[in-house]
TORKOL-4160 file (C-alpha; in steps of 0.2 Angstrom, whole numbers, padded with zeros to 4 digits, m for minus):
402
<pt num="1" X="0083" Y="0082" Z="m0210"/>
<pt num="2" X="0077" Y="0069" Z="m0224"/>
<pt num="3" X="0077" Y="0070" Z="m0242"/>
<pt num="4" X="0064" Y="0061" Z="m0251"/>
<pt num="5" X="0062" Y="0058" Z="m0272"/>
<pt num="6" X="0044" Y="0055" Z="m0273"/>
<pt num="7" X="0041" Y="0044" Z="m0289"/>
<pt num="8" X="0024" Y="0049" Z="m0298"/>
<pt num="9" X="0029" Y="0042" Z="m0315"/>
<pt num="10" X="0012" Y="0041" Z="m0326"/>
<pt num="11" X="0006" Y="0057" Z="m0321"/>
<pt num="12" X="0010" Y="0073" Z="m0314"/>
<pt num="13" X="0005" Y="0083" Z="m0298"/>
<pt num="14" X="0003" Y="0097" Z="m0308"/>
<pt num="15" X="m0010" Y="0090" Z="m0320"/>
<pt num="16" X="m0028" Y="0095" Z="m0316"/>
<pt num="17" X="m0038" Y="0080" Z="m0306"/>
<pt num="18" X="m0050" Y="0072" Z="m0318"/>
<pt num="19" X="m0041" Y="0075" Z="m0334"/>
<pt num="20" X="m0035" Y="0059" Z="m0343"/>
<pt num="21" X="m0027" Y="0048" Z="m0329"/>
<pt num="22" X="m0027" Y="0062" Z="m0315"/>
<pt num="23" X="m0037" Y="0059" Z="m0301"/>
<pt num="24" X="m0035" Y="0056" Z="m0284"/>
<pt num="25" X="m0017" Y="0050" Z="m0284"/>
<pt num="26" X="m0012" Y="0068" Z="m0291"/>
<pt num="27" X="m0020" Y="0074" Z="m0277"/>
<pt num="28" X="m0013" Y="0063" Z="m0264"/>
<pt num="29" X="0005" Y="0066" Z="m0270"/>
<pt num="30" X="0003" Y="0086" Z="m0273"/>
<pt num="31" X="m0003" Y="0088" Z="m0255"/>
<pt num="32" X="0009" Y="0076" Z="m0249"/>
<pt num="33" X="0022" Y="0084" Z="m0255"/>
<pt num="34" X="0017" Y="0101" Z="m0250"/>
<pt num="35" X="0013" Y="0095" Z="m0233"/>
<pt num="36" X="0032" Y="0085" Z="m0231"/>
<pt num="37" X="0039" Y="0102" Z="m0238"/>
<pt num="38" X="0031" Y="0113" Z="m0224"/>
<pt num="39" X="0038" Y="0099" Z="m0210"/>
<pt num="40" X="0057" Y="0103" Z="m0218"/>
<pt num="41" X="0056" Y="0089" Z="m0228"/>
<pt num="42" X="0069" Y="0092" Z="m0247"/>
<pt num="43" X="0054" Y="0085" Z="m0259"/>
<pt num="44" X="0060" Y="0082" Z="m0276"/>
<pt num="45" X="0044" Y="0075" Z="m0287"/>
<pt num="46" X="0050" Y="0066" Z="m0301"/>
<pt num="47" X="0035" Y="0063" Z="m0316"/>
<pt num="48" X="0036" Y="0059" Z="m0333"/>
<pt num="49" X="0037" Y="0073" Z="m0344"/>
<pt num="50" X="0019" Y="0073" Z="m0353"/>
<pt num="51" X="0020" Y="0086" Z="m0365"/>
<pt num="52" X="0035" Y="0094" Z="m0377"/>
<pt num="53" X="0032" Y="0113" Z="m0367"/>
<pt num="54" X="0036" Y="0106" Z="m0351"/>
<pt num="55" X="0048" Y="0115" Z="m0341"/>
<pt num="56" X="0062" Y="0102" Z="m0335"/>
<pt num="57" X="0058" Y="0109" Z="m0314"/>
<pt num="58" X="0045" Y="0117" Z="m0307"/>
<pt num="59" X="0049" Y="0124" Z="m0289"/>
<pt num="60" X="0030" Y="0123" Z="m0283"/>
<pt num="61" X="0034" Y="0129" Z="m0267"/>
<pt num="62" X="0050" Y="0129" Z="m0255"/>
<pt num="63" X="0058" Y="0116" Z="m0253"/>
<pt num="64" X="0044" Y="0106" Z="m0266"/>
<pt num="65" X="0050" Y="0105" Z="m0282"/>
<pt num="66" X="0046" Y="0094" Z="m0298"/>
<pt num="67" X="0057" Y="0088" Z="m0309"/>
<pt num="68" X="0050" Y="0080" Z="m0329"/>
<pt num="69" X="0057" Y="0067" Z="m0334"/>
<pt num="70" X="0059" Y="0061" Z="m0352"/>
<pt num="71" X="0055" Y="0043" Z="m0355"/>
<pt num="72" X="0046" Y="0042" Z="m0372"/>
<pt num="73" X="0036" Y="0050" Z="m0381"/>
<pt num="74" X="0026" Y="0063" Z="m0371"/>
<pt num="75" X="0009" Y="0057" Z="m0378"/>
<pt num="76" X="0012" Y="0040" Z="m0371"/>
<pt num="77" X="m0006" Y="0031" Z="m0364"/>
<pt num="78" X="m0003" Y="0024" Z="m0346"/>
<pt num="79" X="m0005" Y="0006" Z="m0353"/>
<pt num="80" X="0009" Y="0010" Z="m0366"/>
<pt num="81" X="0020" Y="0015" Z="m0351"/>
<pt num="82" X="0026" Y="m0001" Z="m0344"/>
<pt num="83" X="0043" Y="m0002" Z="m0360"/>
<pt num="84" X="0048" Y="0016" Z="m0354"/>
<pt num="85" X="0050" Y="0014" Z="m0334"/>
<pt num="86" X="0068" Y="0009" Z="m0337"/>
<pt num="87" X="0071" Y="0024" Z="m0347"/>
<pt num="88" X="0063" Y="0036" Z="m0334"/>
<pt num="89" X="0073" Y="0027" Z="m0318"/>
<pt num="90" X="0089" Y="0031" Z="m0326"/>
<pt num="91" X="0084" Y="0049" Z="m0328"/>
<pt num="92" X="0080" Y="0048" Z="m0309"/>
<pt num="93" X="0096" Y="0040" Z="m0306"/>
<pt num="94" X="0105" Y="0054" Z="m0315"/>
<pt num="95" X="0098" Y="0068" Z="m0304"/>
<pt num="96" X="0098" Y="0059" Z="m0288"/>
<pt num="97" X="0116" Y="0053" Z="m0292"/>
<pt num="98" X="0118" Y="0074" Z="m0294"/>
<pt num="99" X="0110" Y="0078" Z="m0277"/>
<pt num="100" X="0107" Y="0062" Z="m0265"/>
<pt num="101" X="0090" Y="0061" Z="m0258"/>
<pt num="102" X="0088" Y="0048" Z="m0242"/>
<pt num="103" X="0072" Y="0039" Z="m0247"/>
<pt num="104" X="0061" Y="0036" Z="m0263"/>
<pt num="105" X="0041" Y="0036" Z="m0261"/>
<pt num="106" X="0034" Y="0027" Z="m0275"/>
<pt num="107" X="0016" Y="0030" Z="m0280"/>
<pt num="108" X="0008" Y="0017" Z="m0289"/>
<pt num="109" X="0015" Y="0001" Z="m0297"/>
<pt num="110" X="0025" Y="0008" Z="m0313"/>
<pt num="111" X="0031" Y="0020" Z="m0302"/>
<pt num="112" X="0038" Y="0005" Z="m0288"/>
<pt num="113" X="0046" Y="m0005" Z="m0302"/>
<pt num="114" X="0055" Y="0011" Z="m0306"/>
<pt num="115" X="0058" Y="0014" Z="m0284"/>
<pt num="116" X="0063" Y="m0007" Z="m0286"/>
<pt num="117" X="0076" Y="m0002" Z="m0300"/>
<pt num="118" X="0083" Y="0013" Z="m0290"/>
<pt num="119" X="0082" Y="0005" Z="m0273"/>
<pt num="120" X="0098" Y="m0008" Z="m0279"/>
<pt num="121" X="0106" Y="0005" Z="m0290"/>
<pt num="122" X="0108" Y="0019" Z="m0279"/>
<pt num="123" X="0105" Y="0009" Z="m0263"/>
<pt num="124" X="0092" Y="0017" Z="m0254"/>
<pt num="125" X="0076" Y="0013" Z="m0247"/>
<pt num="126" X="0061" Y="0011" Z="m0252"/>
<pt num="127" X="0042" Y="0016" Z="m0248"/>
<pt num="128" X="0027" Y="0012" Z="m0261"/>
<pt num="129" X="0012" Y="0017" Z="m0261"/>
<pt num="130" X="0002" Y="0008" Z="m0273"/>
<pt num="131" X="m0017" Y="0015" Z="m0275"/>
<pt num="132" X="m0023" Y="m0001" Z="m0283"/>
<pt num="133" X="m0018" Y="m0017" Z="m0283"/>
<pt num="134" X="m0021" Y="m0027" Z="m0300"/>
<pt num="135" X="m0029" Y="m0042" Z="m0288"/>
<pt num="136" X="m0041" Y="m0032" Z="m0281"/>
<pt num="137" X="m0048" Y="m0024" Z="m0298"/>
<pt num="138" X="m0047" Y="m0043" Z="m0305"/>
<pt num="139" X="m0058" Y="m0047" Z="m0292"/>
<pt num="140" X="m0072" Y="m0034" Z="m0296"/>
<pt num="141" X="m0070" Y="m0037" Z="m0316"/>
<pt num="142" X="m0057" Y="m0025" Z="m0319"/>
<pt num="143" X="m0043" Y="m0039" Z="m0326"/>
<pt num="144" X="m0026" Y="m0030" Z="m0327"/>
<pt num="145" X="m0013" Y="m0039" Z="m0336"/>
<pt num="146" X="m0002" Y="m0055" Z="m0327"/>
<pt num="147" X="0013" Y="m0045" Z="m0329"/>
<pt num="148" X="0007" Y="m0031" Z="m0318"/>
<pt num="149" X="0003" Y="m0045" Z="m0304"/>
<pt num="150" X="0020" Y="m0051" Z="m0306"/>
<pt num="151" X="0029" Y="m0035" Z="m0307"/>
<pt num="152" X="0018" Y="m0030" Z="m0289"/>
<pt num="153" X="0021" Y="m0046" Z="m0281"/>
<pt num="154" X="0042" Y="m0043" Z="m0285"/>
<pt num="155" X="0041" Y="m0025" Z="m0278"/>
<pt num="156" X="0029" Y="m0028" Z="m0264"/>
<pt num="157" X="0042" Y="m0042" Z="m0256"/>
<pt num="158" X="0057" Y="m0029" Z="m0258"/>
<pt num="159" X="0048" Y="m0015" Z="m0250"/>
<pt num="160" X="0056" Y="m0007" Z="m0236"/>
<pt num="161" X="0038" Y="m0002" Z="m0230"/>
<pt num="162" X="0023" Y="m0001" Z="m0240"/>
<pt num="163" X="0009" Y="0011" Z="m0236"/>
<pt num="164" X="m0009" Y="0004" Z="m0235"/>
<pt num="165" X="m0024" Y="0020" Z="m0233"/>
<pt num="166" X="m0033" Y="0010" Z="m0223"/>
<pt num="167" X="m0035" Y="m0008" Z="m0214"/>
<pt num="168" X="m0045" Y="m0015" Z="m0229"/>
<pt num="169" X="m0031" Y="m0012" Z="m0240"/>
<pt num="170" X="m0018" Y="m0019" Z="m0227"/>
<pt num="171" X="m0026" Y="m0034" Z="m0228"/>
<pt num="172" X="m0028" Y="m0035" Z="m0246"/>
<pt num="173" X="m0008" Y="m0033" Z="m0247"/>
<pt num="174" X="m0007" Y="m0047" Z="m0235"/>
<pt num="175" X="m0019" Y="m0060" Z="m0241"/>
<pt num="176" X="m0016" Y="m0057" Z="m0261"/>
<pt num="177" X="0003" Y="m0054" Z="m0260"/>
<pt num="178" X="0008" Y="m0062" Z="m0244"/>
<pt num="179" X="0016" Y="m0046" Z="m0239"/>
<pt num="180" X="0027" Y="m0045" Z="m0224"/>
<pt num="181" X="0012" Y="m0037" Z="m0209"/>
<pt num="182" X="0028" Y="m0028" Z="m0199"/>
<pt num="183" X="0032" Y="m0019" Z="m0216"/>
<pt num="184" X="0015" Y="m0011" Z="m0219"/>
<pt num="185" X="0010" Y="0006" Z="m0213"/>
<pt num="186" X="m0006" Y="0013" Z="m0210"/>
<pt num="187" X="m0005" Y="0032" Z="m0217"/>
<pt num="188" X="m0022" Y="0038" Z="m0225"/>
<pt num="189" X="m0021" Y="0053" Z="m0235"/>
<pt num="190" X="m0029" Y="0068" Z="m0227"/>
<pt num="191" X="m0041" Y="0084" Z="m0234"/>
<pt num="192" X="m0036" Y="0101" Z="m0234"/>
<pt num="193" X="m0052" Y="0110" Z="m0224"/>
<pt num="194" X="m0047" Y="0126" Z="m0226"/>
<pt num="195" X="m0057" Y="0123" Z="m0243"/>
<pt num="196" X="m0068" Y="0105" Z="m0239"/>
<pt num="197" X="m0077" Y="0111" Z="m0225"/>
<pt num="198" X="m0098" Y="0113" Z="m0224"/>
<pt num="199" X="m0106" Y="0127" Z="m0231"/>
<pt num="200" X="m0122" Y="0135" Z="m0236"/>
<pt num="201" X="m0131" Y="0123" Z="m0250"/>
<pt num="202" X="m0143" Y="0136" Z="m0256"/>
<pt num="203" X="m0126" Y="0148" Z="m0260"/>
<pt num="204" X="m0116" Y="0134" Z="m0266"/>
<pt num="205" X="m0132" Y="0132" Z="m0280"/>
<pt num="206" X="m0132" Y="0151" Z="m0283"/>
<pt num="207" X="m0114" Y="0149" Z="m0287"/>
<pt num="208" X="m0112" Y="0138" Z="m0298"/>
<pt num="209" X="m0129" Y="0144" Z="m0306"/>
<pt num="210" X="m0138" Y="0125" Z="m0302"/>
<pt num="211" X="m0156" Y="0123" Z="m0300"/>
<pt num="212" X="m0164" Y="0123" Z="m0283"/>
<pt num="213" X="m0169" Y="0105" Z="m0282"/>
<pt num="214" X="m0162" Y="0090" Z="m0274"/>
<pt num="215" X="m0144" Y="0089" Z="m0281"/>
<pt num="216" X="m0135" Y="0072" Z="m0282"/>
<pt num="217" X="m0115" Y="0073" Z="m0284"/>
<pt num="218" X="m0105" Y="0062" Z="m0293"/>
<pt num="219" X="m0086" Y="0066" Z="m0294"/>
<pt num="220" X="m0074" Y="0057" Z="m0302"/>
<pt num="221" X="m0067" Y="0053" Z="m0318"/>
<pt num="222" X="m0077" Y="0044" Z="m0332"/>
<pt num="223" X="m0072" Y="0027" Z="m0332"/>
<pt num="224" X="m0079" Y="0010" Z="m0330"/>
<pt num="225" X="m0072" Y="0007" Z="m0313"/>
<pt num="226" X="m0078" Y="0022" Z="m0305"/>
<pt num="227" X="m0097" Y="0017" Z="m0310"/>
<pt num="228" X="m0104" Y="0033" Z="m0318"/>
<pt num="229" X="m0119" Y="0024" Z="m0328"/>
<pt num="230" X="m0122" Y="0019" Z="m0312"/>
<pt num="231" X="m0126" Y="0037" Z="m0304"/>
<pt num="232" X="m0135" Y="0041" Z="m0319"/>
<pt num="233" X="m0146" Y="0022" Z="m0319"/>
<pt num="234" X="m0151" Y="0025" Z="m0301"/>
<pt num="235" X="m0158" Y="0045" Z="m0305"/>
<pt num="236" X="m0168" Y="0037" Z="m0316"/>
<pt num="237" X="m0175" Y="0024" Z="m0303"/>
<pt num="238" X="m0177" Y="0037" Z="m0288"/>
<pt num="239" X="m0196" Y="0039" Z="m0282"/>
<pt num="240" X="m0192" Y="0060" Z="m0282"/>
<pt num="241" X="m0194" Y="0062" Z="m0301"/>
<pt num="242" X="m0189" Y="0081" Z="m0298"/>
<pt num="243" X="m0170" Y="0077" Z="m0292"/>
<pt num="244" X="m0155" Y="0083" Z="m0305"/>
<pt num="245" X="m0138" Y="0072" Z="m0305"/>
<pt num="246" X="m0122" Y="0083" Z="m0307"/>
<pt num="247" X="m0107" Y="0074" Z="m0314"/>
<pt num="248" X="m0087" Y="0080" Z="m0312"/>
<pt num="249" X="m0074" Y="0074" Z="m0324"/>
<pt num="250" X="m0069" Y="0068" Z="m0339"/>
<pt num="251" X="m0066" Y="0052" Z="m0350"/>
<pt num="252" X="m0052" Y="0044" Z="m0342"/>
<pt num="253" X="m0040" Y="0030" Z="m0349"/>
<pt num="254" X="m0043" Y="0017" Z="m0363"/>
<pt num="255" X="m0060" Y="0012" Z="m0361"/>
<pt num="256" X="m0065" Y="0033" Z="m0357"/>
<pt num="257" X="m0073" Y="0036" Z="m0372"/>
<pt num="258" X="m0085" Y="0019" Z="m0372"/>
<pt num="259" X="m0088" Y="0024" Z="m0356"/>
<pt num="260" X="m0094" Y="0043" Z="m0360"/>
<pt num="261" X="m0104" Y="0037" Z="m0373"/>
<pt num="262" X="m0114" Y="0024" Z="m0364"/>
<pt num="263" X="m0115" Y="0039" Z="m0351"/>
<pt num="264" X="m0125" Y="0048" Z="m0364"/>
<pt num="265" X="m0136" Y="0032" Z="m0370"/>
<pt num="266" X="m0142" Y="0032" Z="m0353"/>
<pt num="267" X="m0146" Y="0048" Z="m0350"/>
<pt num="268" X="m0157" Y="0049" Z="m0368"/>
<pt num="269" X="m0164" Y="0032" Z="m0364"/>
<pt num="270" X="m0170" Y="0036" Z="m0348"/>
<pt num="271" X="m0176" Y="0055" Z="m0355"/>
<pt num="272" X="m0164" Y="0064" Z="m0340"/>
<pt num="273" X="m0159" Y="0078" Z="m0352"/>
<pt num="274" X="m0168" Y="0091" Z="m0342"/>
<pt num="275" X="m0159" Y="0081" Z="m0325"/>
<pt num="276" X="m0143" Y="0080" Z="m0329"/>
<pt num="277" X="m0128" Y="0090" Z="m0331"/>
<pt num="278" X="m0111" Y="0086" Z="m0335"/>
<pt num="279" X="m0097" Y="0098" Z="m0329"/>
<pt num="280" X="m0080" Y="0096" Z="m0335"/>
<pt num="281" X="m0065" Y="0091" Z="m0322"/>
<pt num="282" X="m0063" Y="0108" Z="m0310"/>
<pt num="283" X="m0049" Y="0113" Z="m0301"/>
<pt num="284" X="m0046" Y="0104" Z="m0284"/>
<pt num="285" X="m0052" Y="0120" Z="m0271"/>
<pt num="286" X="m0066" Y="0122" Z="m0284"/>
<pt num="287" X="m0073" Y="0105" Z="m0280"/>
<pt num="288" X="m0079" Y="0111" Z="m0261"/>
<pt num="289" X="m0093" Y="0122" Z="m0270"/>
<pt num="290" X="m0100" Y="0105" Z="m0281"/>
<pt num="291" X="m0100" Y="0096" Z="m0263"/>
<pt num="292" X="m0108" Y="0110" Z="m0254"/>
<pt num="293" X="m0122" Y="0111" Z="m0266"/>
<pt num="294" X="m0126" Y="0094" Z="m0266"/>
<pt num="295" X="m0138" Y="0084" Z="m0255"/>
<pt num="296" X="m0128" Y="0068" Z="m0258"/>
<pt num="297" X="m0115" Y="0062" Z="m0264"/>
<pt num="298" X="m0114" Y="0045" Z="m0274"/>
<pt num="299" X="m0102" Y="0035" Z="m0276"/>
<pt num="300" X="m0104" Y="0021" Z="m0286"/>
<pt num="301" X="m0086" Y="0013" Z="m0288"/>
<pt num="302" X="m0082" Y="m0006" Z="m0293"/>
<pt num="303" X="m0065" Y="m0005" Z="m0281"/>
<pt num="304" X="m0057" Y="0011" Z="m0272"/>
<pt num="305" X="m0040" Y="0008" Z="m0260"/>
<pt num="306" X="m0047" Y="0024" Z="m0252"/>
<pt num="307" X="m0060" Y="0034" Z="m0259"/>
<pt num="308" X="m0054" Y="0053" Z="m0258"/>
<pt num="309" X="m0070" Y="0059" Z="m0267"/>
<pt num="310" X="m0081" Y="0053" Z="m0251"/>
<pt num="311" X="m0069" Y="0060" Z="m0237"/>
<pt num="312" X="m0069" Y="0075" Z="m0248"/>
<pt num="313" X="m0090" Y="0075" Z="m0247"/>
<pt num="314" X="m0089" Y="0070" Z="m0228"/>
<pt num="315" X="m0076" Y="0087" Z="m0226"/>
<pt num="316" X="m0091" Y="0097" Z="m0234"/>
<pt num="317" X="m0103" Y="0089" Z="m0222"/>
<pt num="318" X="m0113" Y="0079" Z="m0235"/>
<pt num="319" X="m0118" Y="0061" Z="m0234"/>
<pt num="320" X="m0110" Y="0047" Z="m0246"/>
<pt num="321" X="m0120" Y="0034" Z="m0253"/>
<pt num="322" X="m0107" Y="0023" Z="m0257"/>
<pt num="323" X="m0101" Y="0005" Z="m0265"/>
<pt num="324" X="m0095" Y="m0005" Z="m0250"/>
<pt num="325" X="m0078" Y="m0009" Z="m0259"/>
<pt num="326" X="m0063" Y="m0006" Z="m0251"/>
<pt num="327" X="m0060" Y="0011" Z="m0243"/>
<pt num="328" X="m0076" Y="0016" Z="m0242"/>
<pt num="329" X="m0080" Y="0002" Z="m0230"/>
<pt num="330" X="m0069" Y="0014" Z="m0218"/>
<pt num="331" X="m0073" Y="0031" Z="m0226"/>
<pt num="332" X="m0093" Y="0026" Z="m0225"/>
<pt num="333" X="m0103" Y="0022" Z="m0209"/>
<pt num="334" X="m0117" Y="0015" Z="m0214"/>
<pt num="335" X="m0132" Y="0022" Z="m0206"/>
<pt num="336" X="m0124" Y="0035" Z="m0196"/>
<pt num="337" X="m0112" Y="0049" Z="m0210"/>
<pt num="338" X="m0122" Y="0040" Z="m0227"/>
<pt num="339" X="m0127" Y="0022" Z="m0235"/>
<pt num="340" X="m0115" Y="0007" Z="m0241"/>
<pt num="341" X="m0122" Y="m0002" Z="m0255"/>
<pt num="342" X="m0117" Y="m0018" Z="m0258"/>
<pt num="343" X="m0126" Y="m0022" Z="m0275"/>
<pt num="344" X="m0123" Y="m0013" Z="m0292"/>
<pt num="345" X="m0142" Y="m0014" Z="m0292"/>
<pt num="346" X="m0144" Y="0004" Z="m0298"/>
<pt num="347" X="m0162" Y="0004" Z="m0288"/>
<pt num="348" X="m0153" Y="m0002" Z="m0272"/>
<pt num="349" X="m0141" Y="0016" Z="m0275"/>
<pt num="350" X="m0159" Y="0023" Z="m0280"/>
<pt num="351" X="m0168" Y="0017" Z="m0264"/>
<pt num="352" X="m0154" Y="0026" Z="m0252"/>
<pt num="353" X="m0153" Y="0042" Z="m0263"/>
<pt num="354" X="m0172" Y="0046" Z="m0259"/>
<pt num="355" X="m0170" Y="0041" Z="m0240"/>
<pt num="356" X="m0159" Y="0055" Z="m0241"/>
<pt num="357" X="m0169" Y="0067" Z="m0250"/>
<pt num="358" X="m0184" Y="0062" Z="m0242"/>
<pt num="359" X="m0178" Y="0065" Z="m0225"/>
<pt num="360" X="m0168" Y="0080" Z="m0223"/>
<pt num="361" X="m0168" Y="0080" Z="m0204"/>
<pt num="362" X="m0159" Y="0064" Z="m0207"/>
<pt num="363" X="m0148" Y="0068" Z="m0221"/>
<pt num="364" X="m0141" Y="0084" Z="m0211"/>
<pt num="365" X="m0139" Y="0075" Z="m0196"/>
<pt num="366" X="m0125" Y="0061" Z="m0207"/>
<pt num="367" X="m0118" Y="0076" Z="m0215"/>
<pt num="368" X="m0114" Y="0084" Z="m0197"/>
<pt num="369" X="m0109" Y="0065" Z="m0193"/>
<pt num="370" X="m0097" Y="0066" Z="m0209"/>
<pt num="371" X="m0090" Y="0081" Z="m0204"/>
<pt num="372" X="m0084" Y="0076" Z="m0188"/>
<pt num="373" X="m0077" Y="0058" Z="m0194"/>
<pt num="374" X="m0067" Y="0069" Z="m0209"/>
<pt num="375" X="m0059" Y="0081" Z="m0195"/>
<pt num="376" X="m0051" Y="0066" Z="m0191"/>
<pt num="377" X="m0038" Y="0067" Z="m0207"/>
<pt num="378" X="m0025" Y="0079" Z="m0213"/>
<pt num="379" X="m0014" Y="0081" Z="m0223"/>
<pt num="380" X="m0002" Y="0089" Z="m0208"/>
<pt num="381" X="m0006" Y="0072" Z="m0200"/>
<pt num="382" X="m0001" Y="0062" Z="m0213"/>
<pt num="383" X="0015" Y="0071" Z="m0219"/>
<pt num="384" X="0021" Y="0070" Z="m0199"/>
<pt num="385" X="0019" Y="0052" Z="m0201"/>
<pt num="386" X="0028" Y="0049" Z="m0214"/>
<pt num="387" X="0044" Y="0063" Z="m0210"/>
<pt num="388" X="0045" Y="0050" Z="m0197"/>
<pt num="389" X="0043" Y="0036" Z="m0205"/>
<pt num="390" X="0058" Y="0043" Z="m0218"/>
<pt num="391" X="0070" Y="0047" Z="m0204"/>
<pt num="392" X="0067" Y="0031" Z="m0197"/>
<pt num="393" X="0071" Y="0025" Z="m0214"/>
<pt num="394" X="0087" Y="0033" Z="m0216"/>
<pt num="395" X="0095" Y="0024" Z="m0202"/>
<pt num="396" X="0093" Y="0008" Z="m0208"/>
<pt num="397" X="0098" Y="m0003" Z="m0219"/>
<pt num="398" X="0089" Y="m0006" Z="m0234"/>
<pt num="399" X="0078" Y="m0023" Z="m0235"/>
<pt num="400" X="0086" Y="m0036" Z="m0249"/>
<pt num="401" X="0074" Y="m0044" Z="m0260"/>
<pt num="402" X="0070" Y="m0063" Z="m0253"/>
């Protein structure tokens, strides 16, 4: 059937989620790529090659394999990456010119530019997912540069299709770019439930040797967007003074290690040593156990396209109180699988935490809530849609920039 070069080019599938820029994309295109090589899809992953040991494949399962690119020097911060996509779309070029592939999948917007490059050189089509969107972040103070708006706009009006997670993001691709509506598809990620799936709290604790108290979760990289001082601002304010905050991940991007370090300002001005613990980034099945323990899950972010981390914590049949930004405004239901918050009032985030804790009745009846809404997504699903979506591709002619 199709051949697909999936373009992952400022980070790797292979890298561990939370490290550096890794995070939920990583996850999105590992499992993607797994799932689209179990359908009898030929996945070739191309990423940048990140560090001088690197082998230049990896066959990561069959018919899955991914290839490193060089394009610069390996140490290479994303926001030094823009001069380089040229350099790592000719060495796509080189090995797709070698063995043809059908489509290219782009996965976020250095990665398209490349796919935009490709799309005319080689004439193929081409599919972008994007993650973010530089207007979206602007608008909830996270300014990305002109040149990325531009360089989006240009890719998103060549697009063959572009794929949106959800409805929120579909209409954000529409109203901000004025992308074509007939060439946007609706194709959320999923969650692998064979390791997200409800469990035994007082086991997960046990296992991860955590106090038996009222546990709230916060996964995700340390960053400004995500909202970690946020998580730790609203332990502080809860009413239940015996609750501990657990944090997953690691600093992340330019601003990380500002970030980590008025992490740990607030923690010692607020005197949470005792209630806090940090953990650092954990393998993707390991995560299931942090979920499991927890009796909430927090997620504080300024903007998420999805918002993996609370489908993740629905999957493991805990309640999100969330940001309502983006995703989460379809990941979330408020009042019946957890709480949207639509403040960055840490008290407001503080208020719904000890609703939660307070009422456990309540809490377990969300999580069983959550757990029903998450079967709703896998990644089987989501490859089958997009094997189609390819092979549909295939067929026709490629879409001319206007």
């Amino acid at each position: 059937m199709t051949s697909v070069a999936v373009l992952s080019l400022h980070t790797s599938p292979l890298a561990l989620p939370g490290v550096g820029d890794s995070g939920g994309m990583n996850v999105y295109v590992r499992e993607l790529a797994g799932g689209l090589g179990r359908a009898g899809v030929d996945v070739r992953v191309f990423t940048r090659r990140w560090a001088e040991d690197l082998p230049e494949r990896v066959v990561v399962e069959p018919g899955v394999e991914v290839v490193h690119v060089a394009a610069g020097p390996p140490d290479l911060a994303k926001e030094a990456l823009p001069p380089v996509v040229d350099e790592f779309a000719h060495g796509v070029a080189v090995d797709i010119e070698r063995r043809p592939v059908d489509v290219l999948h782009a996965n976020y917007w250095l990665s398209a530019v490349a796919g935009h490059d490709l799309k005319h050189r080689i004439d193929l089509p081409l599919v972008s997912t994007f993650h973010t969107l530089a207007r979206v972040k602007a608008d909830s103070g996270d300014p990305e540069p002109e040149s990325r708006v531009a360089a989006e706009s240009r890719v998103i009006g060549c697009c063959d299709t572009i794929c949106a997670s959800n409805t929120v993001e579909a209409a954000q691709l529409v109203e901000l770019y004025g992308a074509e509506p007939t060439r946007i598809e609706i194709v959320p990620p999923g969650v692998d439930r064979a390791f997200f799936s409800p469990g035994d709290r007082a086991g997960a604790r046990r296992a991860l040797g955590l106090v038996d108290r009222p546990t709230v979760l916060f996964v995700g990289r340390i960053q400004p967007l995500k909202g970690p001082v946020i998580a730790v601002e609203a332990l502080a304010a809860m009413r239940n003074r015996e609750a501990q905050l657990i944090v997953v991940g690691g600093p992340s991007g330019v601003d990380g290690d500002e970030e980590w370090g008025r992490l740990l300002e607030a923690v010692d001005r607020n005197d949470l040593r005792s209630r806090v613990r940090f953990v650092p980034a954990q393998p993707h099945h390991v995560l299931s156990t942090y979920y499991r323990s927890a009796d909430v899950v927090v997620v504080p972010s300024r903007s998420e396209s999805f918002g993996l981390v609370a489908l993740e914590a629905a999957a493991c049949g805990r309640p999100v109180v969330g940001a309502a930004v983006g995703g989460l405004r379809t990941l979330v239901e408020h009042g019946h699988t957890g709480y949207l918050v639509d403040s960055r009032a840490p008290a407001e985030f503080a208020a719904r935490i000890d609703d939660l804790v307070e009422h456990p009745a309540r809490a377990a009846a969300m999580g069983r809530a959550a757990a029903e809404l998450a079967s709703g997504f896998s990644w089987s699903t989501t490859s089958a849609r997009l094997r189609r979506l390819y092979a549909d591709l295939a067929l026709r002619t490629p879409t001319r920039c206007a």
